[in-house]
C-alpha positions in Angstrom: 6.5 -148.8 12.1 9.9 -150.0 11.3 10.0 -147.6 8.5 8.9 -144.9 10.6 11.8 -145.3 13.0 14.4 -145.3 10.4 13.0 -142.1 8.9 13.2 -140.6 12.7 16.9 -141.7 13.1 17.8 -140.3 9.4 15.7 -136.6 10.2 17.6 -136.6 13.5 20.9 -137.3 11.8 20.1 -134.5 9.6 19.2 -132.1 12.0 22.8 -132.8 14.2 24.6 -132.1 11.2 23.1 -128.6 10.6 23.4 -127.6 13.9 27.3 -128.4 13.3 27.6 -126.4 10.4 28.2 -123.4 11.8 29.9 -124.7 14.3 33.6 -126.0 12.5 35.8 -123.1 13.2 36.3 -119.4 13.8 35.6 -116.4 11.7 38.1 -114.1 13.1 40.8 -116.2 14.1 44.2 -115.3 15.1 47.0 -116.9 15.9 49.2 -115.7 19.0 52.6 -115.7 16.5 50.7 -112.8 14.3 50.0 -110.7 17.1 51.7 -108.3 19.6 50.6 -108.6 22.5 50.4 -105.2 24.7 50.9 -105.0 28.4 50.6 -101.8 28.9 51.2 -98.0 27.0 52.4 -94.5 27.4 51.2 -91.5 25.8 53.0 -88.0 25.4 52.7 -85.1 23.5 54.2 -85.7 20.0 57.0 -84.7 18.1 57.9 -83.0 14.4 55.0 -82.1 14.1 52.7 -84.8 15.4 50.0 -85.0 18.0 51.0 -87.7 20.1 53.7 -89.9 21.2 53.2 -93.7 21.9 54.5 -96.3 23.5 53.6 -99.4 24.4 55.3 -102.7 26.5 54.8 -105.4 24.2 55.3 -109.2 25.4 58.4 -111.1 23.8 56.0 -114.2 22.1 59.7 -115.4 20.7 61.7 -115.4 23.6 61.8 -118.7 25.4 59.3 -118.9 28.1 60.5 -122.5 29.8 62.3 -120.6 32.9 58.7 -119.1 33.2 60.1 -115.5 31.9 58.7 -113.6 29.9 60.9 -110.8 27.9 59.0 -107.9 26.6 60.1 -105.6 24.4 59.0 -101.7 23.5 57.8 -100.0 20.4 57.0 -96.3 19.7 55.2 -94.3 17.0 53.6 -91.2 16.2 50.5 -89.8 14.6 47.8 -86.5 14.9 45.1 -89.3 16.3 45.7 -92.3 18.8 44.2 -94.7 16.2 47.2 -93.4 13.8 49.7 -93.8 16.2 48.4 -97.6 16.9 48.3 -98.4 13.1 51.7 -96.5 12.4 53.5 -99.3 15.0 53.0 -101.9 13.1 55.5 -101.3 10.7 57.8 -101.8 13.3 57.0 -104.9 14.5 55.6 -106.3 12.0 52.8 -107.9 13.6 49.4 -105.7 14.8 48.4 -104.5 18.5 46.8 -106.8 20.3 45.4 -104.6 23.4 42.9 -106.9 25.2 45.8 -107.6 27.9 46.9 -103.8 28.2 46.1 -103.3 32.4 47.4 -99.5 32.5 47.6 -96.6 30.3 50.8 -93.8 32.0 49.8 -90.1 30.5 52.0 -87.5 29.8 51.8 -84.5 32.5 51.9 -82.1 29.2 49.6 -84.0 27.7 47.3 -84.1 30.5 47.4 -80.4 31.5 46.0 -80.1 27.6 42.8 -82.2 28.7 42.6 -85.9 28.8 39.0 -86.5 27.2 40.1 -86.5 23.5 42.8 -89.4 24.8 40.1 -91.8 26.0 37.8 -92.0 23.1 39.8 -94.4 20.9 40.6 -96.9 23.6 36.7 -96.6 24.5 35.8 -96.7 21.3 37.7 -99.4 19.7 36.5 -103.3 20.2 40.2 -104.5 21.8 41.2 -102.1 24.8 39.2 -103.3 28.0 37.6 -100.5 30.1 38.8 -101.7 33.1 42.7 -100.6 32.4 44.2 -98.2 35.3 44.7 -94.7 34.4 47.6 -93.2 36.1 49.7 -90.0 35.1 53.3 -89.6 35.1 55.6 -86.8 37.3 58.2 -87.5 35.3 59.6 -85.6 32.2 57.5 -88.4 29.7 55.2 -91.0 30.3 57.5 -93.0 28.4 60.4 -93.1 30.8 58.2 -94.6 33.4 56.8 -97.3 31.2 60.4 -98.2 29.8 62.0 -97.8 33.1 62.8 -101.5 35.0 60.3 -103.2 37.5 62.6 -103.7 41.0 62.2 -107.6 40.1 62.5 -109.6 37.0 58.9 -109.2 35.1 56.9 -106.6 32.7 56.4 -103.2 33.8 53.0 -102.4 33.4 51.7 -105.4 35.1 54.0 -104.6 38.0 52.8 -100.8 38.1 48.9 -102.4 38.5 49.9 -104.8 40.9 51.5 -101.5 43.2 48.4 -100.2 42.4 45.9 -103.1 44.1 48.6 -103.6 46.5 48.8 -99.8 48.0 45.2 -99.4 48.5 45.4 -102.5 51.2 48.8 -101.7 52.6 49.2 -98.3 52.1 46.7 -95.8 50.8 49.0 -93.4 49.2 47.2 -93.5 45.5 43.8 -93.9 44.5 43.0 -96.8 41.8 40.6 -96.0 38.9 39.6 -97.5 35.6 39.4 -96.2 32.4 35.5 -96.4 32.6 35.2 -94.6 35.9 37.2 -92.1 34.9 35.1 -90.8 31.6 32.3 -91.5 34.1 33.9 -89.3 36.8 34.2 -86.7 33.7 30.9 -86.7 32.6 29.9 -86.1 35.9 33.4 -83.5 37.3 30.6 -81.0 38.7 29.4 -83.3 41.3 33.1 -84.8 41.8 36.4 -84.0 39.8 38.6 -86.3 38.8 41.5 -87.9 40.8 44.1 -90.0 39.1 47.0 -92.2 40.6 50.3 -90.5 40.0 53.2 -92.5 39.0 57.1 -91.5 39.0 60.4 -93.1 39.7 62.6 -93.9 42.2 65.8 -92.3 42.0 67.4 -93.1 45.5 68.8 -96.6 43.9 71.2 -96.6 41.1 68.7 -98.0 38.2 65.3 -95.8 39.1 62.4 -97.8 39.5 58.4 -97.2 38.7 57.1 -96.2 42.3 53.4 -94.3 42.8 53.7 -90.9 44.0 50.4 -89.4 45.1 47.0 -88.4 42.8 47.0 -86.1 40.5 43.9 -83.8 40.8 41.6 -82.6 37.6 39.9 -79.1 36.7 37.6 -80.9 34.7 39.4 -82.7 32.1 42.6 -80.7 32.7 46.0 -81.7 34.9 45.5 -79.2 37.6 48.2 -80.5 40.2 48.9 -83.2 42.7 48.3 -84.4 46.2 51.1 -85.9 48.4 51.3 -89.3 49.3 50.8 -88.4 52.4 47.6 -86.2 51.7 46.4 -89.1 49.3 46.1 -91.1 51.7 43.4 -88.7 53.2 41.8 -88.6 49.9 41.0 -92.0 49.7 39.9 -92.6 53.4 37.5 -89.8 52.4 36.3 -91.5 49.3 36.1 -94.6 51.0 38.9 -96.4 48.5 41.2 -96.9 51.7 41.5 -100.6 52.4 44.5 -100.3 55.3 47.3 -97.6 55.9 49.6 -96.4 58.7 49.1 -93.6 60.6 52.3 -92.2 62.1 52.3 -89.6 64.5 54.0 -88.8 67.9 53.0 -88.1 71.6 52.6 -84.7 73.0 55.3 -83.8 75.6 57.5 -87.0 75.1 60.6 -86.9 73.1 61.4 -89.1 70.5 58.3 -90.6 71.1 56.3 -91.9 68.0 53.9 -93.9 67.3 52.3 -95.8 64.7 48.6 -97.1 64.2 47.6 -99.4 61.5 44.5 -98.3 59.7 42.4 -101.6 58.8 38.8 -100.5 58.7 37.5 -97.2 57.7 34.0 -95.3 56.8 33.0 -91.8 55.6 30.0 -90.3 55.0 28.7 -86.9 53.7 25.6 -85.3 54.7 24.5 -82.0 53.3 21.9 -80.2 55.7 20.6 -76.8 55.6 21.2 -74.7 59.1 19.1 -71.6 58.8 18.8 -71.4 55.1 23.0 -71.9 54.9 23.8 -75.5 53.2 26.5 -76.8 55.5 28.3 -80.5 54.6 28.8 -82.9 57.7 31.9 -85.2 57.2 31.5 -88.2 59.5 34.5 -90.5 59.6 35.0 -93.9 61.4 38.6 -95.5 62.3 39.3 -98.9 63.6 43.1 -99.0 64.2 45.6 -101.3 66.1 48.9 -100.0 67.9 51.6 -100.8 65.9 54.8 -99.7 67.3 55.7 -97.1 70.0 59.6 -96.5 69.5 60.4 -95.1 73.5 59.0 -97.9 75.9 59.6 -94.3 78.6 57.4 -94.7 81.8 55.7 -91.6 79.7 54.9 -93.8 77.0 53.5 -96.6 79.1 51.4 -94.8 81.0 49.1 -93.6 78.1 45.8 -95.5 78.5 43.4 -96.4 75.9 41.2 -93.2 75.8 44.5 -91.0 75.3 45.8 -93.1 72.5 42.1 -92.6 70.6 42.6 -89.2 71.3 45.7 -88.8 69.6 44.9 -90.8 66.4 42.0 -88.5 66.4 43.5 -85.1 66.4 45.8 -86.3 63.8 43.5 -87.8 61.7 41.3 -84.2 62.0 44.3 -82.1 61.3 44.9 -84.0 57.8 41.3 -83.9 56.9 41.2 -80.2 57.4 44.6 -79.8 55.7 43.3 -81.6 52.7 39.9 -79.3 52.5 41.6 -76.1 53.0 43.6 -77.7 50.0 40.3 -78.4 47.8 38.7 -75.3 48.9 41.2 -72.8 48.9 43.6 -73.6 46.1 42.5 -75.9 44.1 38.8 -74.6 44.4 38.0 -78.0 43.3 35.1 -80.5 45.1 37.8 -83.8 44.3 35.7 -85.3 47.9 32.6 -85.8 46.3 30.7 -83.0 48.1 28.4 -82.4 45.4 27.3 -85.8 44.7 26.1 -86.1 47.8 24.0 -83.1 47.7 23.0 -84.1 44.5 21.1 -87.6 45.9 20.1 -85.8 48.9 18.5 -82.1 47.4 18.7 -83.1 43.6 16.3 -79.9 43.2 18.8 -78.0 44.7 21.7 -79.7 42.7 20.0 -78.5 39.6 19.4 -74.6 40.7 23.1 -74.8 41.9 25.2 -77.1 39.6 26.4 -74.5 37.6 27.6 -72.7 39.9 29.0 -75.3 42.9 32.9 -74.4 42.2 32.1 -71.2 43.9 30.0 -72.3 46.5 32.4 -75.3 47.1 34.8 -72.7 47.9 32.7 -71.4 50.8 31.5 -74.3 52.0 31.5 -74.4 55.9 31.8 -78.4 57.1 31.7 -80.0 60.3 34.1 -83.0 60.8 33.3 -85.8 63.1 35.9 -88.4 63.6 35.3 -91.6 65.6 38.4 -94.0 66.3 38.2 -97.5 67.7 41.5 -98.9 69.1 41.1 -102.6 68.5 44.5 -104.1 70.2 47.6 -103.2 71.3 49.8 -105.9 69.9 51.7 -107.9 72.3 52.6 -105.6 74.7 49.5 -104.2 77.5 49.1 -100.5 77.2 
């Protein structure tokens, strides 16, 4: 029995130190001192001859972090394929890409009036980019001088630029925020819904321009096609239910100087495609929960709105943007950038099918019937 035991103990033994064996260390290894570590990258059409132009933020790993900053520096390359372009930097920093902590990739506007699909495979393809880095496009001469322009506080650039980007849609709705992997989704798909990216440009009203977003820039499929205001952005994305908070600034009928400003803290849309009389028609049905925010003449005017005239105010102006941004889509752009189509897809997906090829035209045509519902919450401090 006692033999038994000991033959137990010395099996078990055994068996732990297998299970170890493969355990000791790490196959792929690297240390942080080898690597160059990017924040975030620019692309642009390339020069003498070459395809593309790259850039990318890379963090200072020699500079001394004890004051808790963190230098970065930037490094650019050429080459006829991304891939060649990533490999051709390391020359010139002697270390290779490390791209799992890249948050944003800044395109070119020449480069992405050329198409933008091509761009996307390597960094979908390749093992290190993550899919969930923001896509934005830049409205300045290069992508480049946004990325290597200085944050408005001391930090990196391109982690800066993502924060604005989380930030807006809460505070201020003027860009729309999508991933890498939504966007080739959103282009596999452009028929049902065409692409919308954030746009990015600088600030030029202070003496050292800073990053600042500066609308969406809408696709004809894969192709730069133009760009919504900031103002009409924030339309977009309380249509494609992105909107998180915003200000809606308009004025009163019939008083001078008097504006007023809601704040915008809960909102719903919803399409519904439904066939009048054989005719598809789309029904756009919007819900607004605001608060009063300011009212900048306390006239006798002012204070004698009541609630129900207040609603009705945010309400025309919210109706007046919505149709300004559809005439936009519809008219100009003759592009479905609201989604219409997806939801006729999931509601008449027989339909979809007989009509997909065709929808840009139909979009065009489209009649729509907008109903906007606005809840007035509070009215701050003062009684209205």
């Amino acid at each position: 029995m006692k033999k038994f035991k000991t033959a137990c103990r010395i099996f078990a033994a055994l068996l732990i130190a297998c299970t170890l064996l493969p355990l000791t260390g790490c196959q792929y290894a690297r240390e942080i001192e080898s690597l160059s570590v990017v924040a975030g990258a620019a692309l642009d059409k390339g020069e003498d001859g070459k395809r593309y132009k790259l850039t990318v933020e890379v963090l200072d790993t020699n500079s001394d972090i004890q004051g808790n900053e963190i230098r970065t520096v930037y490094i650019q390359s050429q080459g006829d394929t991304i891939f060649e372009a990533v490999r051709n930097a390391v020359p010139k920093t002697a270390k290779r890409l490390y791209w799992s902590h890249c948050e944003i990739l800044i395109l070119g506007e020449e480069l992405a009036k050329e198409g933008i699909e091509p761009v996307m495979d390597w960094f979908l393809r390749d093992l290190e980019p993550r899919s969930t880095m923001k896509l934005l496009v830049s409205q300045q001469a290069s992508a480049s001088e946004v990325l290597m322009s200085p944050p408005i506080a001391e930090g990196i650039t391109a982690f800066t630029i993502n924060d604005s980007l989380r930030s807006d849609l809460i505070s201020a709705s003027m860009a729309p925020d999508i991933a890498l992997y939504r966007a080739y989704t959103m282009l596999e798909t452009s028929q049902a819904q065409a692409l919308a990216l954030p746009a990015v440009g600088l600030d030029d009203s202070i003496e050292e321009p800073i990053p600042i977003l500066s609308g969406t820039a809408i696709f004809e499929g894969d192709a730069l096609a133009g760009y919504l205001s900031p103002e009409l952005s924030k339309v977009y994305t309380l249509l494609t239910n992105q909107s998180q908070g915003s200000i809606l600034a308009t004025h009163l009928p019939q008083v001078p100087e008097g504006n007023i400003s809601f704040e915008v803290y809960d909102t719903h849309c919803s399409l519904n495609p439904r066939f009048e009389d054989g005719e598809l028609h789309m029904g756009i049905e919007v819900i607004l929960n605001l608060s009063l925010g300011e009212i900048d003449n306390r006239s006798a005017e002012v204070l004698g709105e009541d609630v129900q005239r207040l609603r009705d105010i945010a309400q025309q102006e919210v109706e007046q943007s919505i149709d300004e941004l559809l005439t936009l889509s519809q008219k100009h752009y003759r592009n479905d950038i609201l989604g219409f189509g997806r939801a006729l897809e999931i509601a008449y997906p027989d339909y979809w099918k007989a009509h997909a090829a065709a929808w840009r035209e139909e979009f065009a045509a489209l009649p729509y019937e907008l109903t906007v519902t606005v809840n007035l919450r509070n009215a701050g401090l003062f009684q209205i």
